[in-house]
LUMDOTOR-97384 format. One record per atom (N, C-alpha, C, CB): x, y, z. Coordinates in steps of 0.02 Angstrom, whole numbers, plus 50000, padded with zeros to 5 digits. Glycine has a CB too. Example, Ala and Ser with C-alpha at 12.3 -4.5 7.8 and 13.67 -1.06 7.14 Angstrom:
<atoms>
506604971650390506154977550390506604983550390505654977650452506424988850354506844994750357506455000250394507044997050286
</atoms>
This chain:
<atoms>
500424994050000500005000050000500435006250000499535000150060500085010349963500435019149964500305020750030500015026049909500645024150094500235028550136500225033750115500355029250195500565036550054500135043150039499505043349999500545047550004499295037049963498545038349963498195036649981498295038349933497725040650007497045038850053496585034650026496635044550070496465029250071495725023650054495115030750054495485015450143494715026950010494055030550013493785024350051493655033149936493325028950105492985023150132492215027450144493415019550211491785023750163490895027550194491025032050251490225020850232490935038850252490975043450323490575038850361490615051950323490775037850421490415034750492490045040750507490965032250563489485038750571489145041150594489475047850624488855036950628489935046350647490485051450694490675056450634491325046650732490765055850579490815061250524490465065050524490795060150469489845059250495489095064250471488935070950524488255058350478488865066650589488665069350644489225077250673488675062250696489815074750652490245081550656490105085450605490985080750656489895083750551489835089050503489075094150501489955084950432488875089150533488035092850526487895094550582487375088450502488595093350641488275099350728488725103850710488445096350836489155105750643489565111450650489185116850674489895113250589488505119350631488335126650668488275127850742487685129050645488225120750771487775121350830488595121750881487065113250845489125117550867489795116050889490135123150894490185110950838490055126850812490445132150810490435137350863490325134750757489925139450876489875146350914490005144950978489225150050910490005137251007490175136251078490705134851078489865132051115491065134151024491825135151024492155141151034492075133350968491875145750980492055153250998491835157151065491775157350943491415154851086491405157551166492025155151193490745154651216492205146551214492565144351258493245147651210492455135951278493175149551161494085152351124494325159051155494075154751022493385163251165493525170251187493805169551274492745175251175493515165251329493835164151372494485160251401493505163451389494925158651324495385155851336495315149351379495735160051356494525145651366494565138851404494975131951362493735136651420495535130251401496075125951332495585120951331497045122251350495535115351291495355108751247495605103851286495685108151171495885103251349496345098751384495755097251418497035101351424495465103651483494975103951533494305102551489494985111351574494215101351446493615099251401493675092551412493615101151321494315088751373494645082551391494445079951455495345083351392494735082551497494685079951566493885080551606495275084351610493605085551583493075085951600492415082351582493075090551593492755079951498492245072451490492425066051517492155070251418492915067751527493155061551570492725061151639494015062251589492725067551669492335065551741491775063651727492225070751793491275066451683490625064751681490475056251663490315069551628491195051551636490835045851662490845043251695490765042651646491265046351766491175042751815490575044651848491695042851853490275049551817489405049451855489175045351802488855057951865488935044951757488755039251715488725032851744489195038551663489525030151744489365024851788489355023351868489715021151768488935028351893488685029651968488055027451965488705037251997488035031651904487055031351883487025020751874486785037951754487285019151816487475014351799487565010251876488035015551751487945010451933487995005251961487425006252020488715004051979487105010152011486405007752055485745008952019486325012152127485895007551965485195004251934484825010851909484664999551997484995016951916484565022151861484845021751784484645030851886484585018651753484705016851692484255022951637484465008651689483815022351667483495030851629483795038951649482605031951657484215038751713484225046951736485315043551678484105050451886485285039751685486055037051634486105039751563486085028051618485505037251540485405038451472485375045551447484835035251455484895049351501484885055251498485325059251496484645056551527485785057751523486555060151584487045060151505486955051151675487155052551485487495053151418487475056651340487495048551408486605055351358486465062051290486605066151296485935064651266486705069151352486635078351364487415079851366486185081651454487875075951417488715075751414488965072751375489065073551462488875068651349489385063351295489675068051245488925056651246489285072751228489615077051156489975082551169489075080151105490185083351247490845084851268491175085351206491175079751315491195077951203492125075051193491775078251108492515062151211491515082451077491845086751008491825093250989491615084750952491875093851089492195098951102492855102851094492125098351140493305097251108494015097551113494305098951068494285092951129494155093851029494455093650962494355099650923494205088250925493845103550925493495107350860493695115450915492335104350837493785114650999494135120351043494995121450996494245116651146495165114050987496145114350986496255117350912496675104650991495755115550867495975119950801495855125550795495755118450746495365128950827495085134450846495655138150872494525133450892496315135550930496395139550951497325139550909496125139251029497235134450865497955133250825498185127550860498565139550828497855126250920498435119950918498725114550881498355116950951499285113050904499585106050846499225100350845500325102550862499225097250810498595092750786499275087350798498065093950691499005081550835499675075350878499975077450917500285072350842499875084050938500225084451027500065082651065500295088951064499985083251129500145080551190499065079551180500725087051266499015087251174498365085951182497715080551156498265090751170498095077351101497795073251058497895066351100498105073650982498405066151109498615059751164498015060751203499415060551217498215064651248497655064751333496965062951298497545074951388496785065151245496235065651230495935056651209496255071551175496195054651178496475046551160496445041151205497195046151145496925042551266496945039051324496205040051368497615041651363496025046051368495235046351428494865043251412494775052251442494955046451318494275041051285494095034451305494365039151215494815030851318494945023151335494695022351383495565020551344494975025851458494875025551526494225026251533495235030051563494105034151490493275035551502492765027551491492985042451431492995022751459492305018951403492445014051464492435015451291493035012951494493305007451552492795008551599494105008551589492745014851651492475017951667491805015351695492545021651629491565019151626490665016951606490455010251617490445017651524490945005251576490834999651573490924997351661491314996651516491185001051689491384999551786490654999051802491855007551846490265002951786489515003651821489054997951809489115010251794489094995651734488804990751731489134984551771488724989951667489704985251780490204978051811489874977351875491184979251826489914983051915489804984251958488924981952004490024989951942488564985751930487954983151954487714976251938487504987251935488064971651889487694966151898488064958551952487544964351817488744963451978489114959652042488594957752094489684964652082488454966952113487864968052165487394962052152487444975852155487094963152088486434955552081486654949452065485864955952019487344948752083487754941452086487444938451993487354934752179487354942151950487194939651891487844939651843486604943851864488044931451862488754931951816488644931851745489254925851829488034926751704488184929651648488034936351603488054925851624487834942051652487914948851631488524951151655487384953251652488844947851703489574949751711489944949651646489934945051761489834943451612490414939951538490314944651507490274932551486489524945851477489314950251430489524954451447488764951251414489574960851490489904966051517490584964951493489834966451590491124960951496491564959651500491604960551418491674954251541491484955351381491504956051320491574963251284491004952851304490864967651306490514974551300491044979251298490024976451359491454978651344492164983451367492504983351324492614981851423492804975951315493324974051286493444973151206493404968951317492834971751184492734971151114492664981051105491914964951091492324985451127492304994051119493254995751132491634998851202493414991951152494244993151174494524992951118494624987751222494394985051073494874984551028494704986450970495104979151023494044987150977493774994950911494295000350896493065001050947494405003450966494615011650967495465006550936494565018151078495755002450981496475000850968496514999950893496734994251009496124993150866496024991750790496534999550755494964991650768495795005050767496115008950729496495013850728495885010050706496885014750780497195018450802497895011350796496835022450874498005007950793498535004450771498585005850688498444996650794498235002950659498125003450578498465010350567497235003350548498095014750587498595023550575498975022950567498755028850616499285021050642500035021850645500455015150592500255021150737500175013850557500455008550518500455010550437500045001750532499895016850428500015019950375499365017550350500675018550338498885013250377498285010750348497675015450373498195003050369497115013550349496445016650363496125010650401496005019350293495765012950469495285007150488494735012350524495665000350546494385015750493493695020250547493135016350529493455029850527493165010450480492375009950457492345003250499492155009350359491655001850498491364995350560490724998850582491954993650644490014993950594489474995450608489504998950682489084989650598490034998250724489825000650798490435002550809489504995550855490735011850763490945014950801490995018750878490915016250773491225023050903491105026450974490455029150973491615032350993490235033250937489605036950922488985034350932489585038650861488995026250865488645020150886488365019250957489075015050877489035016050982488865015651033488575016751090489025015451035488645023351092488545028651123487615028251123488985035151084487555027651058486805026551035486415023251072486725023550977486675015151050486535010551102486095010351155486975009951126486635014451201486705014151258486075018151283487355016051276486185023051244485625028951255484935025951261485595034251192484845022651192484015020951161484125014251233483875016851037484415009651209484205003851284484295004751358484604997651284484575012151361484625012651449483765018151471485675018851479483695022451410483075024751409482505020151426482995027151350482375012551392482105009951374482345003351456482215010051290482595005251502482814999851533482754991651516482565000951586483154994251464483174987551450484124985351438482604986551374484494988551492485334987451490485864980351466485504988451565485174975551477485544968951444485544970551376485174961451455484894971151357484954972751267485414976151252484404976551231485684981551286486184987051263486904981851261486214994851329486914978851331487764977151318487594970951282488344975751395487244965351262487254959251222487524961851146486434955551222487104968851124487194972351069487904973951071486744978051064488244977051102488824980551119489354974551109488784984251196489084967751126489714962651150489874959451094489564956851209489284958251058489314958350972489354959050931489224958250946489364968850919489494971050887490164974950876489084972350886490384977050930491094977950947491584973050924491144978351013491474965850916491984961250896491834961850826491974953750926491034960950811491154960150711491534967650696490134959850649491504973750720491854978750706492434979750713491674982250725492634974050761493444972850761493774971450706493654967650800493214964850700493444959450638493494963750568492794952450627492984966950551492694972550512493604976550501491924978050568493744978350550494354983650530495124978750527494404990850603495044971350545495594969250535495544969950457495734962650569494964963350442494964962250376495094968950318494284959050368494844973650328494994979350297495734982650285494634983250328496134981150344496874983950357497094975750296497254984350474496984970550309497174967150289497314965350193496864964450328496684967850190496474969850108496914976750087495524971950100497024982450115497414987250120498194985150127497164991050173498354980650133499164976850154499204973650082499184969450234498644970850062499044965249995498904971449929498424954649972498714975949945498714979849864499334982749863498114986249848499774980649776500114983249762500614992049778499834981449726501044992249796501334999049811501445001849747502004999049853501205006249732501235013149673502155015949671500585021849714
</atoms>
C-alpha cells in the first residue's frame, strides 16, 4: 500500500454527525476560544462525567444514565473542534490525553455496569459486560494501530458514536442487557470488520 494515498471509505456516523453539529459546535467554540478555556479541561472534563455515568449505571438508574449521556457525551467534540480553533498542533500532547480518557473514560462506564450486575451476583451479565468493554476497546485500538501503520481502519457498524447510541436508546428503554448483548457483538464484528479491511489494504500493490 501507498500511505500517501488515502482509502476512500463511507463517512461513519461520527463524520456525518460532526459535520452537521458544525453550526451548533461552532459558536460554543468561539465563546470557550474568547475565554481562553484550553481543549485539555474539556478533555478531562468528559472524562469526569463518566464517572457519574457509571454511578448512575451502578445503582440501577438506567433512565436518569441515558439522559446524563445524551446531554454530556458530546463533550468530547468539544476538544477537538476548541484545539483547532485555538491553533493547536494537531498530535500533541493534547491529542494523546484526549485518546487515552477516551479509553479510561469507556473502562469507566463499562465499571458501572460491572459493578451493578456483581451487586445482583448475575454472572452471565458479568461475561457480557466483559466482552462489552473489551470488544469497544479493541475497536478504538484496531484503529488507532492501523494509523500508525500507514493504513485506514474508521469503518465498522459500531463505532464510538454508535455506541454511544446504544446505550442511550436501551438505557432509556431499561432495557441494559439489550444494550451490552448488542455492544458485546457488535464491537467484535467491528473489530473483525477493521482487521479484515487493514488486511485487504496490506496486499494491494505499492504505486
Amino acid at each position: 500500500m501507498n500511505p500517501d494515498q488515502p482509502i476512500k471509505q463511507r463517512a461513519t456516523l461520527t463524520d456525518q454527525l460532526r459535520l452537521r453539529a458544525k453550526v451548533i459546535i461552532d459558536p460554543i467554540v468561539d465563546v470557550l476560544a474568547r475565554y481562553k478555556l484550553g481543549p485539555d479541561f474539556l478533555t478531562v472534563l468528559g472524562f469526569l462525567t463518566h464517572i457519574f455515568f457509571a454511578y448512575l449505571l451502578a445503582i440501577g438508574e438506567f433512565r436518569w444514565a441515558a439522559v446524563a449521556i445524551a446531554l454530556l457525551s458530546p463533550l468530547d467534540a468539544l476538544d477537538g473542534a476548541l484545539a483547532r480553533k485555538l491553533g493547536r498542533k494537531q498530535g500533541g500532547f493534547g491529542a494523546f490525553l484526549d485518546s487515552t480518557l477516551d479509553r479510561l473514560a469507556e473502562i469507566v462506564l463499562f465499571g458501572g455496569f460491572i459493578y451493578y450486575y456483581y451487586a445482583q451476583a448475575d454472572q452471565t451479565m458479568l461475561a457480557v459486560a466483559y466482552l462489552a468493554v473489551t470488544g469497544s476497546l479493541m475497536v478504538s485500538y484496531a484503529r488507532s494501530r492501523a494509523e500508525a501503520l500507514g493504513f485506514e481502519a474508521k469503518m465498522g457498524v459500531l463505532s464510538r458514536v454508535e455506541r454511544y447510541v446504544v446505550l442511550v436508546v436501551f438505557l432509556a428503554l431499561e432495557l441494559p442487557h439489550i444494550a451490552l448483548a448488542i455492544l458485546a457483538a457488535f464491537t467484535y464484528f467491528t473489530f473483525f470488520q477493521r482487521m479484515w479491511a487493514v488486511w485487504q489494504q496490506s496486499r494491494e500493490p505499492n504505486e
